[in-house]
KEKE-362475 format. One record per residue: residue in one letter; x, y, z of N, C-alpha, C in turn. Coordinates in pm, whole numbers, plus 50000, padded with zeros to 5 digits. Layout:
<atoms>
aXYZXYZXYZ/...
</atoms>
This chain:
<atoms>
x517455103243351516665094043270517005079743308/x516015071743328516045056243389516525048343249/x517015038943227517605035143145517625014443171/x517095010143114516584996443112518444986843146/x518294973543210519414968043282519904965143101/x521404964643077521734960842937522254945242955/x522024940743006522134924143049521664916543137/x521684905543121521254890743229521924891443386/x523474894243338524234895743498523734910243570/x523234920443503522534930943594521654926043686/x520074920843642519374915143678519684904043840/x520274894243746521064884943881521974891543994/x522334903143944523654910444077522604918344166/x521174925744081520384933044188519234921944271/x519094906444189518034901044234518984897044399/x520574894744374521264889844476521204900644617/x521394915044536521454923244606519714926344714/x518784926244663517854922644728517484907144806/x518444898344753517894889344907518794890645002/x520394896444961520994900745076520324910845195/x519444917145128519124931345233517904921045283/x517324912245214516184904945324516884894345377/x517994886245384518734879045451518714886245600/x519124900845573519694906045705519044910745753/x517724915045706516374921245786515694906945864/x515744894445802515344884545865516224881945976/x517254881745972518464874946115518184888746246/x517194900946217516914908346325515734903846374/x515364897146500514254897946544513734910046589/x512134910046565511914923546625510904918046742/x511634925446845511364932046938510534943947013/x509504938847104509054951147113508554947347260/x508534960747333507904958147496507234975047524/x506474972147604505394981447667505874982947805/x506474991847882506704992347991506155005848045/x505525002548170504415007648284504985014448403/x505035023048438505145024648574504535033648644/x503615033648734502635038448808503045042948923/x503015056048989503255060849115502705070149178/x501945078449112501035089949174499575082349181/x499635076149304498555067249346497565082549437/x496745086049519496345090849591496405084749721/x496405095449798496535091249964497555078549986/x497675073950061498185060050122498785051450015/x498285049249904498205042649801499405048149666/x500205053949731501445062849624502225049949629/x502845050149507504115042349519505415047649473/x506405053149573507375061849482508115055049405/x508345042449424509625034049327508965032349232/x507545027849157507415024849081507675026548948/x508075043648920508115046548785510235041748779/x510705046948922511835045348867512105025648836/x511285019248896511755003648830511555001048733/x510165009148670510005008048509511275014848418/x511675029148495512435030248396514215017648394/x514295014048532515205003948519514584992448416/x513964989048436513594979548349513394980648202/x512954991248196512994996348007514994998047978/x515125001348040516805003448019517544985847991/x517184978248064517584964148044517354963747938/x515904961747907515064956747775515604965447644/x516114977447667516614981947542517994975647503/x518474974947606519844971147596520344957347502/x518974949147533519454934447436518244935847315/x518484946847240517384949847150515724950847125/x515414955647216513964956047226513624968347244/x512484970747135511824983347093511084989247205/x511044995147295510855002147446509765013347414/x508675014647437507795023047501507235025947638/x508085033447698507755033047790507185049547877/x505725041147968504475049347966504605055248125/x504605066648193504225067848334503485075648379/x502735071648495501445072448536500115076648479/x500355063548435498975065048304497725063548390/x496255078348364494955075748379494255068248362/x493325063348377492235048348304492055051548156/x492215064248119492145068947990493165066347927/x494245067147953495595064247899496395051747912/x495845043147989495945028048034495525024347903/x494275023447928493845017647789494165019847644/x494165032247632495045039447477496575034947462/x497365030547577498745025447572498655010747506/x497495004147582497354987747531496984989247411/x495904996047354495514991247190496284996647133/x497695014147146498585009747103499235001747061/x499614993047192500014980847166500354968947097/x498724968747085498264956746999498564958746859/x498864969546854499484971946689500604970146687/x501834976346760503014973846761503544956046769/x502854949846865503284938346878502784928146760/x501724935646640501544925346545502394921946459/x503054908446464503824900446406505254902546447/x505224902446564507084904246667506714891646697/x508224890746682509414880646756508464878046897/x508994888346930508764886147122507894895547124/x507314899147195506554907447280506494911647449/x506534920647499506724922947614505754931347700/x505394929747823504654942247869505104939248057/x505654952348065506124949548254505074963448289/x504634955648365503754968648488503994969848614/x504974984048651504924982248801504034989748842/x503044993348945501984997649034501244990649119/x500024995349126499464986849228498124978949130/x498364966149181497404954049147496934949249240/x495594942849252494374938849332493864927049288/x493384917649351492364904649336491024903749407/x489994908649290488894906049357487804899749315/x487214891349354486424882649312486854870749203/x488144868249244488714852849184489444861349072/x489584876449046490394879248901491314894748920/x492384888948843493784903848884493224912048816/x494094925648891493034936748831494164944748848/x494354955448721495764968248761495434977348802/x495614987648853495194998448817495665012148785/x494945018448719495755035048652495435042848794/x495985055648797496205064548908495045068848967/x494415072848890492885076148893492075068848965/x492435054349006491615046549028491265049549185/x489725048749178489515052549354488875041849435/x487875030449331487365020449407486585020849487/x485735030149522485125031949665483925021949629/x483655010149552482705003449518482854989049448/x482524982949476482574963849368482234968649263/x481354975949239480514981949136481894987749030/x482344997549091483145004449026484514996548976/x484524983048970485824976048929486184976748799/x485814973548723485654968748542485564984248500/x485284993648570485345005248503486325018148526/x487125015248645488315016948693489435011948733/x489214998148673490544990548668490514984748541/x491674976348541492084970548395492444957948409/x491584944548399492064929048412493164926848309/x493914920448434495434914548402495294908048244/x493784900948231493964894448055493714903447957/x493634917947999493424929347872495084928747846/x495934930547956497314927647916497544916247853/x497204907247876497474895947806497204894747688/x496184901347633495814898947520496404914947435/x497044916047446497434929647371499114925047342/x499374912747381500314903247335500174893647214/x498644889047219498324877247132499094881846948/x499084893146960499724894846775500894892646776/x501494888046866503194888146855503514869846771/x504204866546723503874856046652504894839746722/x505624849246865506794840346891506054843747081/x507394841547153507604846547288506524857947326/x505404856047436504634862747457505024862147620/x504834879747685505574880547836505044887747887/x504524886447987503444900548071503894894848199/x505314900748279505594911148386504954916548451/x504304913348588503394917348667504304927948817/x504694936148807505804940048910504594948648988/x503224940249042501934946349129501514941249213/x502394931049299501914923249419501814932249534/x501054939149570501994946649686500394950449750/x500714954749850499474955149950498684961349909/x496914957649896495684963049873495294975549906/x495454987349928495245000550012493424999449992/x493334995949901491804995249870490864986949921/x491224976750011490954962950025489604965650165/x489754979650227488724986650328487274984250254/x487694995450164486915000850053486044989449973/x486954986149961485844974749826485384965749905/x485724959150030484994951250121483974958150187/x483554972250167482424978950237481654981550160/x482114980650046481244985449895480874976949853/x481324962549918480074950049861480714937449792/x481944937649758483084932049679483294919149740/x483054907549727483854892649794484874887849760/x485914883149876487134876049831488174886349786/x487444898449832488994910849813490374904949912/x491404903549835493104900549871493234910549943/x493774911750026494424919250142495834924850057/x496284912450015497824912549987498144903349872/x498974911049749499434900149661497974897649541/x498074886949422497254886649353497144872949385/x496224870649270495704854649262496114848049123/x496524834149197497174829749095496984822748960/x497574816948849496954816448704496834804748682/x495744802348629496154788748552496574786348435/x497704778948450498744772248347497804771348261/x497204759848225496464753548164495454760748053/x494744773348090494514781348033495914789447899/x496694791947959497324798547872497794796447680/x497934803047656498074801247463499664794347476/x499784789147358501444786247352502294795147355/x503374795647414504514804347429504294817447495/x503614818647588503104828947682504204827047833/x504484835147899504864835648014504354850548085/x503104848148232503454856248316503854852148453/x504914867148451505604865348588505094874848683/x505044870248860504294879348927505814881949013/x506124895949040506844893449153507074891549270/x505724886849310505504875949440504684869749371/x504734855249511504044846649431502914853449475/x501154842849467500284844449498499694845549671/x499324859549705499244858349848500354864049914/x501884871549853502434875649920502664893649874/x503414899049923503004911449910504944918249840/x505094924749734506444927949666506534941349775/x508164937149791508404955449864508834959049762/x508854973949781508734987149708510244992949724/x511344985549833512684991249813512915007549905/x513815004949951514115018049968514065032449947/x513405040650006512635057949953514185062949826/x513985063349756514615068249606515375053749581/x515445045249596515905035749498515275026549414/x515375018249414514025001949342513884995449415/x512634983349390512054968349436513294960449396/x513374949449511514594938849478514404934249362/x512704934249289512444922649191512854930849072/x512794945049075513314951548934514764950148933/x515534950249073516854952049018517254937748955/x516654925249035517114915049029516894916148850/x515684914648795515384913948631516074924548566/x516694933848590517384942248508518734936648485/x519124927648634520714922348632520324911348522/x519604903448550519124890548453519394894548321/x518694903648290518514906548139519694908748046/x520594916248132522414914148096523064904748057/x522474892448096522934879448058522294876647962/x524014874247862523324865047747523554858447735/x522354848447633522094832147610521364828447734/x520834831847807520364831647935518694824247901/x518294809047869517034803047842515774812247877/x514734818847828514094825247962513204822248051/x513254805048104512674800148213513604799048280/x514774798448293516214800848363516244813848404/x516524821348323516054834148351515124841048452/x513904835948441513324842748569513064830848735/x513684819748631513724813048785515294817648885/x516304825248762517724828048830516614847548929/x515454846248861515514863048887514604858449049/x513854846949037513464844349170514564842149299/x515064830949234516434833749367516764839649438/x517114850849313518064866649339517104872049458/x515824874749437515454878949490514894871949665/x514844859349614514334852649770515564853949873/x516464850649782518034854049887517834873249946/x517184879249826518334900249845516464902950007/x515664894450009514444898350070514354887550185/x515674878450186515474866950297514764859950339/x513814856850224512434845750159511494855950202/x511104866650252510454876150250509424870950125/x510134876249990509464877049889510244865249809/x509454858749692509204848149639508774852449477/x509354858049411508414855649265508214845149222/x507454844049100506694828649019506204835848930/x506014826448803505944827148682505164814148674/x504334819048559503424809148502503604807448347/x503764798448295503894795048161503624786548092/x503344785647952502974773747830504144772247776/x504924769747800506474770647684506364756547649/x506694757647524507044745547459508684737047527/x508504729147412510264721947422511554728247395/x510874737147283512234749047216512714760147317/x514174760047313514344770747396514184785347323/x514184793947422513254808647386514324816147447/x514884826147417515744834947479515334849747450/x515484858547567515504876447547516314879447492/x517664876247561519204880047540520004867447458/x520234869347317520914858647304522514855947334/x523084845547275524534840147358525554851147259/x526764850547332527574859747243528154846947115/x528304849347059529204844946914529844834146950/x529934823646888531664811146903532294819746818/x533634817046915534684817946803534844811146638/x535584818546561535074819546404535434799646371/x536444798046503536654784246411535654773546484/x534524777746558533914770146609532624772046554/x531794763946516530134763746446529254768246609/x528314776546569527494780646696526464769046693/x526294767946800525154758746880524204758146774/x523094747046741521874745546694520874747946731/x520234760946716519054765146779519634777746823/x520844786846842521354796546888520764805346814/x520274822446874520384828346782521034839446795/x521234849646668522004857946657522764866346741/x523984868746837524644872246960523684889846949/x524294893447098523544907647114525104907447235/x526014919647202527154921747264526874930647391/x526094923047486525584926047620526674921847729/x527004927047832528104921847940527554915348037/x528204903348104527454897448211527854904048306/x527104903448420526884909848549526674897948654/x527564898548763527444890148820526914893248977/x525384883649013524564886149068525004890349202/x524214903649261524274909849419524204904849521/x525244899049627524234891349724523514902049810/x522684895549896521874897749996523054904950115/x523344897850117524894908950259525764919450173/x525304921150077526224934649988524954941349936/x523404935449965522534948549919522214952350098/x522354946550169522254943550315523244958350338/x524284957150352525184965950417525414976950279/x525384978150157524754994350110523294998550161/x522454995750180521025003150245521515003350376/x522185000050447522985005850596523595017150573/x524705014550474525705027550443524905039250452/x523635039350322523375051750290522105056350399/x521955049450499520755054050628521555057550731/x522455054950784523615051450933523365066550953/x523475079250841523975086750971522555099950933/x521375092350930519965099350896519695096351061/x518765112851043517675116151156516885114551161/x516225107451023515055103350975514455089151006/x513185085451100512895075851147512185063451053/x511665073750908511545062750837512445054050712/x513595061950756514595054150686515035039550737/x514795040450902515215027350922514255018050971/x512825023550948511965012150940512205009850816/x512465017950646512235013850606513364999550524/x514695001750653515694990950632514914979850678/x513904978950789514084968650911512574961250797/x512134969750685510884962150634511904954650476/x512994957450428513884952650382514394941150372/x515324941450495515714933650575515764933250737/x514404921750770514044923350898514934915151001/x515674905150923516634900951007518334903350975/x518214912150935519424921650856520924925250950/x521824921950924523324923250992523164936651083/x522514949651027521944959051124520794959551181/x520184948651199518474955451219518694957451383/x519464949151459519394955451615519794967951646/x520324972351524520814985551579520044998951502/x519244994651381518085002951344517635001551450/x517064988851511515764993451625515664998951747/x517504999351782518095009651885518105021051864/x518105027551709518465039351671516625041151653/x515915037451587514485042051618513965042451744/x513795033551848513955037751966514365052852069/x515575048652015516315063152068515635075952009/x515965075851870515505087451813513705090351852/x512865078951880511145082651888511375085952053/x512365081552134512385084852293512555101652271/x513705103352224513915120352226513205127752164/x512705125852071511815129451999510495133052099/x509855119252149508835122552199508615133252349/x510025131352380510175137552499510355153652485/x510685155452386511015169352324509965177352327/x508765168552272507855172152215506405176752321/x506695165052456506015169852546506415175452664/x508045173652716508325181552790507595197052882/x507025204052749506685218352847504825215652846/x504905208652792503175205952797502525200152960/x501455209252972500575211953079499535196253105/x499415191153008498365182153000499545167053034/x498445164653141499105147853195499195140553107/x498095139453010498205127552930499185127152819/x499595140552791501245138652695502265129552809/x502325135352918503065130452994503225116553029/x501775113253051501285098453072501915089152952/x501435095252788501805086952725503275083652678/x504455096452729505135096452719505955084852800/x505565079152939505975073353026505185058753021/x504505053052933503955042652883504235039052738/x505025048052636505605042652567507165039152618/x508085048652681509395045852722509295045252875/x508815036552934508505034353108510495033353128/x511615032253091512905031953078513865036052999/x512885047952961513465055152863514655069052939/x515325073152849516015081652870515705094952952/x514185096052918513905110953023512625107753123/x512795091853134511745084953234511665096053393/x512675097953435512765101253560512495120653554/x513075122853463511995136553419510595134353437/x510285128653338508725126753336508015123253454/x508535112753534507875113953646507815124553693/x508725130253741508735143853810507955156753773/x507995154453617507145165853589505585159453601/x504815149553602503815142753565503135145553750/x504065142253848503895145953978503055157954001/x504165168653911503335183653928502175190153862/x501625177553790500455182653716499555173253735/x499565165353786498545154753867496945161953884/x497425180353971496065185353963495375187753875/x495705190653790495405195353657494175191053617/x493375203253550492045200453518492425190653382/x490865191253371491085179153197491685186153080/x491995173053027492895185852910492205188652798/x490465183352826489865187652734488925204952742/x489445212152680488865224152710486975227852635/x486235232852677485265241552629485465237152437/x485005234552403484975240752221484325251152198/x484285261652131483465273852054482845261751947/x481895252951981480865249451862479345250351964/x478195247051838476775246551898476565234551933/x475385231652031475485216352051474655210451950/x474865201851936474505191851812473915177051902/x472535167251813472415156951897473405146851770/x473475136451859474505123251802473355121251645/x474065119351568473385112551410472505097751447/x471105099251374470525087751395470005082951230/x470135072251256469855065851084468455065051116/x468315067350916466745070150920466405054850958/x464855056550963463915043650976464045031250915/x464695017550964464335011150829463274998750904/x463444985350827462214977250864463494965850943/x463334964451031464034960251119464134941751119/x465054936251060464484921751064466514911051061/x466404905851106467684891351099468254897250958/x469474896750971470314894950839470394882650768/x470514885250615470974872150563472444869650525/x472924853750514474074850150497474874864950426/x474474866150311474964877450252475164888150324/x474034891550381474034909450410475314908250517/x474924892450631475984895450719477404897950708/x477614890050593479034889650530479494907050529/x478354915350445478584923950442478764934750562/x478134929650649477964934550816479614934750848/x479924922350820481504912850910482574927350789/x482184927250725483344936550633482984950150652/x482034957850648482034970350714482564971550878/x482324962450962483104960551068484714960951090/x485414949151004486034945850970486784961150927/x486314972650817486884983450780487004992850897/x486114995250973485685002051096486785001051208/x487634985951224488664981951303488824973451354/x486934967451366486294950751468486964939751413/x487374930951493488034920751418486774906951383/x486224907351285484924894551303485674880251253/x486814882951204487284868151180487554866851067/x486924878250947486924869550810484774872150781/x485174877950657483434880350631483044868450586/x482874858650601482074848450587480784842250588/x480334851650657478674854650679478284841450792/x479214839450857479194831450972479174839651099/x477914834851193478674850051315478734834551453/x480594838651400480824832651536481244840051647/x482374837551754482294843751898482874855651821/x484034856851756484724871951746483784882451646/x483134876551568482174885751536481124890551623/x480654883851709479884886151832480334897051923/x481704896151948482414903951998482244922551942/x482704920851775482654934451715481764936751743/x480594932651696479154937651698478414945351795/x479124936751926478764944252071479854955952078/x481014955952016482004967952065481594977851943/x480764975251792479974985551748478724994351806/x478324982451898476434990351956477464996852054/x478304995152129478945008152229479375021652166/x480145016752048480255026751989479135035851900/x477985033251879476605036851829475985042551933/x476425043152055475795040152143474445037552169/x474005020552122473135016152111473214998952197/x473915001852332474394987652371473074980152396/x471994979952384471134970152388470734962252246/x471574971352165471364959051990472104961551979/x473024944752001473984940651956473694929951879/x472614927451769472874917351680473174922851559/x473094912551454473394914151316471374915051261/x471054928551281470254931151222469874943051114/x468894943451044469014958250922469484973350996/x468924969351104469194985351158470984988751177/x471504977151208472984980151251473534978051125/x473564974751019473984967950918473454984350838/x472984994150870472405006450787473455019650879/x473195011151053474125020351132475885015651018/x476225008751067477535003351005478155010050869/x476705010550795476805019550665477345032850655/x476535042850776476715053450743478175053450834/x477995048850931479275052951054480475050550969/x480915037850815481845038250773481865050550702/x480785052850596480745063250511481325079850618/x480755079850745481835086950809483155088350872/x483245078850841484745078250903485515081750797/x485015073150654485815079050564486245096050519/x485105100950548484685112650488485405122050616/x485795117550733487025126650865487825121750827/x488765111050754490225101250748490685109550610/x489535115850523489805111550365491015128750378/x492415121650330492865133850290493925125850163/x494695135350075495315132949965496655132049961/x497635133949912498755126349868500085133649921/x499615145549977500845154849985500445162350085/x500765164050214500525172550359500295191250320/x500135191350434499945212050379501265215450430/x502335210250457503695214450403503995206450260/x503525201850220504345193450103505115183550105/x504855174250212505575161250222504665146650168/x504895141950112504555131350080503955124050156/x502885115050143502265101350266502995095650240/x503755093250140504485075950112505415079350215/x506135091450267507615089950374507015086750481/x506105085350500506455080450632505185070150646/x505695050150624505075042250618504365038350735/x503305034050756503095027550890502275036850962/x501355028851040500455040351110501535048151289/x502315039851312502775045351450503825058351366/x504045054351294505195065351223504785078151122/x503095072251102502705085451062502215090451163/x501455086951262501175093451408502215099151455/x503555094051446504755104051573505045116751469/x504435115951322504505127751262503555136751286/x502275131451298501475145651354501285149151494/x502195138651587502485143851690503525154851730/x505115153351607505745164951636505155175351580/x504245177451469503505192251426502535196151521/x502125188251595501215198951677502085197551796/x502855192251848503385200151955505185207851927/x504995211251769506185222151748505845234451784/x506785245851771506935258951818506885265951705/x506115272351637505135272051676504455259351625/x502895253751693501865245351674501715242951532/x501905236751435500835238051304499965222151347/x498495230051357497745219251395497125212151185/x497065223951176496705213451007497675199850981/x498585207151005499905195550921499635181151034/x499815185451182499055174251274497825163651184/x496675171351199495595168451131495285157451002/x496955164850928496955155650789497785138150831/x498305135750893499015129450967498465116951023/x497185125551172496725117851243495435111651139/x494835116551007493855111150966494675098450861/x495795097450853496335089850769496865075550867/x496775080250972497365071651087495675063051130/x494785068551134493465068251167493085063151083/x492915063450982492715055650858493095037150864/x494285035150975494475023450963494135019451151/x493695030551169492895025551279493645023451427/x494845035151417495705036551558494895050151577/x494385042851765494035045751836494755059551900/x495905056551877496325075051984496105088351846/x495905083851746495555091251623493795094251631/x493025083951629491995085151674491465097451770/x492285093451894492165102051968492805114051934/x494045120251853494415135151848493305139651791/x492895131151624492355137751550490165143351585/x490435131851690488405137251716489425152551819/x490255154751899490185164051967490625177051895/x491435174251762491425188951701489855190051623/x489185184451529487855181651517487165189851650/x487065185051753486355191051838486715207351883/x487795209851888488405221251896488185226851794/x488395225351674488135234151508489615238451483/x490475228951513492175231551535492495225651384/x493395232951330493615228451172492675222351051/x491285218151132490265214251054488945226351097/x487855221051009486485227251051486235220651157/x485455230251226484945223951414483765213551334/x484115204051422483125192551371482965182551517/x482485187251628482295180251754481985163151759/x481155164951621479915152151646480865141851559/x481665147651446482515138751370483935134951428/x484255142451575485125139951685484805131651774/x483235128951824482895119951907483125106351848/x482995104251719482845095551654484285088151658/x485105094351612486785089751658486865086951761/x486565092651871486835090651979486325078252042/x484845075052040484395062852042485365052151994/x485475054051876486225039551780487315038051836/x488345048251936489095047851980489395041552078/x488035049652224487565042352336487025026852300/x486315024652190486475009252191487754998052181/x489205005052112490194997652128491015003252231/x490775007352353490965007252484491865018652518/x491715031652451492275041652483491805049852555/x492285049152701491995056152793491545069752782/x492495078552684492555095352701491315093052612/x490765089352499489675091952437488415086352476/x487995077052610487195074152693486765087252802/x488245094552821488145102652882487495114352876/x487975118752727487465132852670486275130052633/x485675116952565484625113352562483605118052706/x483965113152780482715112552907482685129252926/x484155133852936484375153552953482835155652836/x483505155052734482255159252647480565156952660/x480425144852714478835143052768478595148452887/x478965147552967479185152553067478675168253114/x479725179053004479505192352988478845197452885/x478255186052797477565190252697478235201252585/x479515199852556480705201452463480185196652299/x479385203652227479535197052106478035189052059/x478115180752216476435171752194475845173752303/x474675170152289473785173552428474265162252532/x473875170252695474435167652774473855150252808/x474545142352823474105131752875474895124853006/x474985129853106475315120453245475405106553240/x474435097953161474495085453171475625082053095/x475425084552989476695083752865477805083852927/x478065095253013479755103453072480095096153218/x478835091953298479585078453385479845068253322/x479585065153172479685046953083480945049353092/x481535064652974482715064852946483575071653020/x483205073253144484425078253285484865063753324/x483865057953332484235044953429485235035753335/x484405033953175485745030553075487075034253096/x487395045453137488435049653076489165049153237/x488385051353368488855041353472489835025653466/x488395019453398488875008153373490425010553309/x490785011653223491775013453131493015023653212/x492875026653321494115033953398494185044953388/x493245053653321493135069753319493315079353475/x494215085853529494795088253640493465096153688/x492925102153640491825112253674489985112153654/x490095096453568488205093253518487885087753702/x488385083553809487645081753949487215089553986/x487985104053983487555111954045486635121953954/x486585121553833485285122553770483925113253783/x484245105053807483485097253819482715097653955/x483455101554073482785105054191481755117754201/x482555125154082481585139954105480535135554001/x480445129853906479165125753819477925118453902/x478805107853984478015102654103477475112554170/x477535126954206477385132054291476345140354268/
</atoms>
């Protein structure tokens, strides 16, 4: 039974007792952050560090009291359901927080994130598969103090083909675009971890980005201002990346200082600072240099067989206390490697290329010797089991001059294709002149070489095919990842050791050379039109092999000039054309092919 207070001092001891408990609910700021991390990108576009920097980074942020949600690899569906989350949690906090690591894009003057899902194959498709950087921003605005959106998404465009063929202007290659101050609300800060225009590395295969470790060390420090703070986290990092990389931050901060982490306590006989607030018993950490993150990523690579471990030191640190001796040890290891690989092989042109990448290499004087004894050797392009097929012709259109626009769009389907036009600008100066004529060879249409509807429709479909032979997904048909092995020469020497292992797996080749092809190396080009033509780990597809092969023979690869002319020639795939197979015998002449003369004499003949 409740029983009424029997005096005045009851009253006063519980009214005391309730502002004590709101005394001490007030001296807690609350805290709250949203943390992101994105890594099951598709194809090319994976990022493996990403989720683990988020979770470094949620670990900081909890540590000096902040309420942590943290989200990984969120869909466009779940992107968005995390933010209007959000926007509830952060109504009426202290601070507010939101770090996103994945991949971010700039297109058409505005940052853009994106969830996993995202595929882009269109301008069109932006706003509805990505998420502008100010939806983050504004899923901050309820916080009533310190507002922070953490951009950890500078990092190279994988998409940047794509959306420049799909119609998109001013797509970034690399890095985002930068903010204006001036715009921003009071007490907002975002930080990018590069600046604008440069591109964040991704760190070492299982560890973090310099810029997460650097902000996780930061955050340890307390009393630490937090424009001090991320200008100590730029440093860290321009020193651990050797100006490589550069973060920047953009902000409205007032005059008052703002802190994450506050200072520890004065001693009891000393009054704390004015404006201090309440300590958070965090330990300082005192910052990594660059020659002690330098020589651990040595330690733990030195005694790997693995070739992309020490590119991926030498993309680290490129002028690094070891990098002469990564590039001795990659060297070495791609010499034996490659030699391994073609040693018992019949076909000159393993041989050839073996002795034009290492002309002083370790099994140089082998190779000659064996290269001697196969000199006779027929072509190493054999017969295919396919029907002949004629070359693809675009339908009809009305044939007339491009405009500023369309050309632009001309210069960027080019531009994706491999042609270098300069920059889509819708200007056609000499180097666009150039592509245009090394597209009508490859169309084989060398008498239109301008920027007109018909090539600008050719350009269309020929990208839409290339994509549709390159397009493969995230994980090989053994189960290895695209992200291990960065770089197009290093995913090529990977589907070069699967198809010439014991036994052959030409699929796993296949997955390799279209990922290598994709960025438009030429000796990939060339494996992948010749398993294509063969029906070797893929469906026989002759006509979608000529097509590689061309794009190939246009950036001056002899062996795919070669097999090219073999194929017209014998009518392999497409109908026979003689004229075609002296263009591309004599090409691939030109270019030093040991055996297109004397094809070339009997075509003459």
């Amino acid at each position: 039974m409740l029983r009424p207070c029997p005096s005045p001092s009851c009253w006063i001891a519980g009214l005391l007792l309730v502002l004590l408990f709101w005394a001490e609910a007030a001296a807690q700021d609350r805290r709250v952050a949203l943390v992101i991390g994105n890594s099951a990108y598709t194809g090319e576009a994976v990022l493996p560090n990403a989720i683990r920097d988020a979770e470094l980074v949620a670990e900081g942020l909890r540590e000096i009291g902040f309420q942590v949600t943290l989200r990984r690899n969120l869909d466009n569906r779940a992107l968005r359901a995390a933010l209007q989350a959000f926007d509830r949690a952060a109504e009426g906090a202290d601070v507010a927080t939101i770090y996103f690591a994945g991949h971010g894009i700039a297109a058409d003057g505005r940052n853009w994130l994106l969830p996993v899902d995202a595929r882009l194959s269109s301008a069109r498709h932006i706003e509805d598969e990505a998420v502008a950087h100010t939806r983050f921003a504004s899923a901050l605005e309820g916080a009533r103090g310190l507002q922070i959106l953490i951009l950890d998404a500078c990092r190279n465009n994988p998409f940047a083909p794509r959306l420049a063929a799909g119609g998109a202007r001013n797509v970034a290659v690399r890095g985002l675009e930068p903010i204006a101050e001036r715009e921003l609300p009071p007490n907002r800060l975002i930080a990018f971890s590069a600046r604008d225009g440069q591109v964040a590395q991704d760190g070492p295969p299982g560890g973090n980005g310099p810029y997460a470790l650097a902000l996780r060390r930061r955050l340890a420090e307390p009393g630490t201002e937090v424009g001090l703070l991320f200008r100590r986290v730029r440093d860290d990092v321009i020193q651990a990346t050797r100006q490589a990389q550069e973060p920047w931050a953009y902000n409205s901060l007032g005059g008052n200082e703002l802190f994450l982490a506050a200072a520890r306590p004065p001693p009891a006989s000393a009054p704390a600072p004015a404006g201090q607030q309440a300590a958070l018993a965090v330990p300082r950490q005192p910052p990594v240099s660059a020659d002690a993150l330098d020589l651990a990523f040595w330690q733990s690579i030195q005694n790997s067989q693995n070739i992309a471990d020490f590119d991926a030191y030498l993309t680290a640190f490129p002028q690094g206390r070891f990098a002469p001796l990564a590039r001795n040890r990659i060297a070495a290891q791609r010499d034996r490697s490659l030699w391994e690989s073609v040693q018992a092989s019949r076909n000159t042109a393993d041989i050839e290329r073996y002795l034009s990448e290492f002309p002083a290499g370790a099994f140089a004087t082998q190779a000659r010797a064996r290269l001697a004894e196969l000199r006779a050797q027929p072509s190493p392009l054999p017969p295919a089991p396919v029907q002949p097929a004629a070359l693809p012709v675009p339908a009809a259109t009305t044939l007339r001059a491009l405009t500023r626009d369309e050309i632009g769009q001309a210069q960027a389907l080019l531009t994706a294709l491999g042609f270098d036009t300069g920059g889509s600008d819708g200007i056609i100066g000499p180097r666009s002149r150039t592509a245009i004529a090394g597209f009508a060879q490859v169309s084989l249409r060398p008498d239109n070489a301008e920027f007109d509807t018909a090539n600008l429709e050719r350009l269309d479909q020929t990208r839409r095919e290339f994509l549709r032979l390159t397009e493969r997904g995230a994980i090989s048909p053994r189960g290895t990842a695209a992200a291990s092995a960065s770089g197009a020469a290093a995913r090529f020497e990977r589907g070069w050791a699967a198809e010439r292992a014991n036994p052959p797996d030409p699929a796993e080749a296949s997955y390799w050379y279209a990922l290598a092809a994709r960025e438009h190396e030429a000796r990939a080009l060339n494996q992948l039109g010749l398993l294509l033509v063969r029906g070797q780990g893929v469906a026989a597809d002759p006509v979608g092999g000529s097509l590689l092969w061309r794009l190939a023979a246009a950036r001056g690869d002899a062996t795919a000039a070669f097999n090219l002319g073999a194929m017209l020639d014998r009518g392999i795939g497409l109908n026979r054309s003689p004229g075609w197979a002296r263009f591309y015998y004599d090409l691939a002449a030109q270019a030093g092919h040991p055996q297109a003369r004397e094809a070339l004499r009997r075509v003459g003949q």
